[in-house]
C-alpha positions as CSV (number, residue, x, y, z in Angstrom):
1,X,55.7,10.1,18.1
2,X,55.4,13.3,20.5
3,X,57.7,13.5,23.1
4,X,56.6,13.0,26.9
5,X,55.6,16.0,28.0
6,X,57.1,17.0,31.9
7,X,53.4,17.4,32.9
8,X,51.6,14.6,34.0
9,X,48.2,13.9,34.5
10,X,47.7,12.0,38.2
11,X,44.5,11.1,40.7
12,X,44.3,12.7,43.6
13,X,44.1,9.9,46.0
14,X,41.4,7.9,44.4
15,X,38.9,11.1,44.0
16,X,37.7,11.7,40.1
17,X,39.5,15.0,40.5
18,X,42.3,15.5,38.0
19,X,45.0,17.8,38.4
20,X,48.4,18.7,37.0
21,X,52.2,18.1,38.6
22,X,55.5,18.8,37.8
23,X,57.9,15.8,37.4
24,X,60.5,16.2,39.4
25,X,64.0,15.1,38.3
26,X,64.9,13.7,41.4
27,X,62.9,10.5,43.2
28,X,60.0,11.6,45.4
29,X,59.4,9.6,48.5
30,X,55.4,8.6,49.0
31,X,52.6,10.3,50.8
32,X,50.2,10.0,52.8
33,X,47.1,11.8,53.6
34,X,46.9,14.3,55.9
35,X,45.8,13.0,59.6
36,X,46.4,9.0,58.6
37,X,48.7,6.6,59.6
38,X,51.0,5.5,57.2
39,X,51.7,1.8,57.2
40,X,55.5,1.8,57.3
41,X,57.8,4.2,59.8
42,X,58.0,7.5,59.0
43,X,61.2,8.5,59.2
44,X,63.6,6.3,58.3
45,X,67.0,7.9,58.1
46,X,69.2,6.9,55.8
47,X,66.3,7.0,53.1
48,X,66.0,10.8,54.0
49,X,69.8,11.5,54.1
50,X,69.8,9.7,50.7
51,X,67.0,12.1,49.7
52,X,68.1,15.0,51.0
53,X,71.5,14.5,49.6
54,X,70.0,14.4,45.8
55,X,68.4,17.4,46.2
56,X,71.7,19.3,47.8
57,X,73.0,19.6,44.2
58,X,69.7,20.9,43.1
59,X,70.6,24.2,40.5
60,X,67.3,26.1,42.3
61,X,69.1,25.9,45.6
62,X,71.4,28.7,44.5
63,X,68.8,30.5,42.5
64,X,66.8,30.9,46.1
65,X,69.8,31.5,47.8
66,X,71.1,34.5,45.0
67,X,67.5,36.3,45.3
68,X,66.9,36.2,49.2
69,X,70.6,37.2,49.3
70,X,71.6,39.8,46.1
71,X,75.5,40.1,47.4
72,X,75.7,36.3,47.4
73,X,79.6,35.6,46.2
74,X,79.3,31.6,47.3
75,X,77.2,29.0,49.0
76,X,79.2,25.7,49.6
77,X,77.5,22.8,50.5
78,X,78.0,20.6,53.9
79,X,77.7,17.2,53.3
80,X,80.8,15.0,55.0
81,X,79.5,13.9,58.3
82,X,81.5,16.1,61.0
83,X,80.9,18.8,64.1
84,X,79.1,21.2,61.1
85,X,76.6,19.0,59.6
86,X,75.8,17.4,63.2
87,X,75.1,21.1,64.1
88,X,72.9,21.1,61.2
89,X,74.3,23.2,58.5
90,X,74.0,22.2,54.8
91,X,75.6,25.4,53.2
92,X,77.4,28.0,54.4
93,X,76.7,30.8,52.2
94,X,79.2,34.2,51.8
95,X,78.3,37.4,50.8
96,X,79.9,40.3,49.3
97,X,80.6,42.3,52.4
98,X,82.5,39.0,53.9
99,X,79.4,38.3,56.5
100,X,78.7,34.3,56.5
101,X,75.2,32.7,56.9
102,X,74.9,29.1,57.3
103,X,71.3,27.5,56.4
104,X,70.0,23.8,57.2
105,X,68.3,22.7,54.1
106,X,64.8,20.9,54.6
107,X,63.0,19.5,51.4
108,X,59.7,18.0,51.3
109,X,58.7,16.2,47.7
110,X,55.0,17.3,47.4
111,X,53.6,20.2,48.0
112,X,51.6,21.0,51.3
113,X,50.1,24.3,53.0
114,X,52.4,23.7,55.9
115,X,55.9,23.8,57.5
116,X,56.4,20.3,59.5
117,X,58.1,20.7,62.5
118,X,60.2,17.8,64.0
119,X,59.6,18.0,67.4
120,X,61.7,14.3,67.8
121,X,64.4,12.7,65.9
122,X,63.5,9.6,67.7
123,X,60.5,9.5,69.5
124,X,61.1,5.8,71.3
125,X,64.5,7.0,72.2
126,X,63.6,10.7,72.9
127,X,65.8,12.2,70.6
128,X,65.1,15.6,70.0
129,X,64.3,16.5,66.4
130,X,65.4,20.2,64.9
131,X,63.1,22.1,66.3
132,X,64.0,22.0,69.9
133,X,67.4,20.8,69.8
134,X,70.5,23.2,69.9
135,X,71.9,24.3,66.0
136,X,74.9,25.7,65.0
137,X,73.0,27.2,61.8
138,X,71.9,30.5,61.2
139,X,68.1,29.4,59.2
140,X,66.5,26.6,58.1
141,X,65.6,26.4,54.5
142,X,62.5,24.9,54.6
143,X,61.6,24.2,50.5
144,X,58.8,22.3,48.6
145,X,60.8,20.6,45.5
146,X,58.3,20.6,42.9
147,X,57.3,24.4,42.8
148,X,60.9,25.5,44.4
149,X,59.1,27.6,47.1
150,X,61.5,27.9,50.3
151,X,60.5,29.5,53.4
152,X,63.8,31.0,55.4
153,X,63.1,30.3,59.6
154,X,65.5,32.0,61.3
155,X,66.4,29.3,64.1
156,X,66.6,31.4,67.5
157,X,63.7,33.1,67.0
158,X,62.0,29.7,66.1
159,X,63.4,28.2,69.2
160,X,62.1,30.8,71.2
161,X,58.5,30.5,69.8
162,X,58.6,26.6,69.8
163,X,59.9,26.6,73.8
164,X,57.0,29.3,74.8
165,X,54.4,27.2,73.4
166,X,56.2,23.8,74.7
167,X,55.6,25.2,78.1
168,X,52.1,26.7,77.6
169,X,53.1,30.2,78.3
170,X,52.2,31.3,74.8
171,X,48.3,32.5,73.7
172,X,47.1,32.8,70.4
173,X,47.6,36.0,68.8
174,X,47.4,37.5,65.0
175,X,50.5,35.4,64.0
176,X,52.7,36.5,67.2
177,X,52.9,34.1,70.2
178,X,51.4,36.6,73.3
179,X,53.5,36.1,76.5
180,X,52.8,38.0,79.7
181,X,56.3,39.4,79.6
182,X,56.4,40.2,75.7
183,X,56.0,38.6,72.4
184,X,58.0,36.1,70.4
185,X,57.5,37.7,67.1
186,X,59.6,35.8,64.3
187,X,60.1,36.9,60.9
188,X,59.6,34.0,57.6
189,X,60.6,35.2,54.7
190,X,59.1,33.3,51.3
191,X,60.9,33.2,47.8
192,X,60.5,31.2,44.9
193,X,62.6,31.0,41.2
């Protein structure tokens, strides 16, 4: 007998076209399509701390983490609830020269072309989600699990953008935000292992 192979064939939601995906080693949580309404909440907390924690241990983490920063002597994961991961930082990372960064780790189980931004924790409550509440973290490391692509966001020029488009001061440019008193240019760095 042949042993399973970690390639599987799977539909793409009901349409005769086949393709091919990684299994991941780590539960996925399920997907919808694009632009529909999924028929249970989506978000439910403790399912996506539960998620998130099982990737934290993830060996690819460091891999990313070693080749967007080459003087990387230690990243040391966040977990226990306290002031720091309420702050949102996952891992605090050290290089060489002694200089800290500290990253909030995003994963999302399938891959998409886009970066989701949560613009509320809780909506009924009015929660703000990460992207316009205050963070103690340096970047958010935005990765897609199954091809271990991670996008680095550094957070106050995210902020920025995300606040002059909240208040409608921003017009479209070539991938800068246009303001009449500058531009809120920010910088997203891509790597994969």
């Amino acid at each position: 007998m042949l042993a399973e192979s970690p390639v599987r064939r799977c539909r793409l939601f009901g349409s005769a076209k086949m393709a091919e995906q990684q299994s991941l080693l780590f539960p996925s949580a399920p997907a919808s399509l694009p632009g529909r309404i999924p028929l249970r909440p989506v978000h439910n907390f403790r399912t996506s701390l539960a998620l998130s924690n099982s990737y934290s241990d993830a060996p690819w983490w460091l891999d990313l983490y070693r080749i967007a920063f080459p003087t990387l002597v230690s990243a040391v994961s966040v977990r226990e609830d306290g002031l720091a991961q309420r702050g949102g930082i996952d891992r605090v990372l050290t290089l060489a020269c002694g200089r800290t960064y500290t990253v909030d780790e995003k994963v999302r189980t399938n891959e998409w072309p886009d970066i989701l931004l949560e613009q509320w924790s809780d909506e009924a409550r009015r929660s703000p989600g990460w992207v316009q509440k205050p963070l103690a973290c340096d970047s958010i490391a935005y990765a897609f699990a199954p091809s271990r692509r991670c996008y680095l966001l550094p957070v106050a020029p995210l902020h920025r953008a995300w606040r002059m488009r909240r208040n409608g001061s921003a017009r479209s440019g070539s991938g800068a935000h246009k303001t009449r008193g500058g531009s809120a240019l920010m910088c997203v760095y891509r790597y994969q292992c």
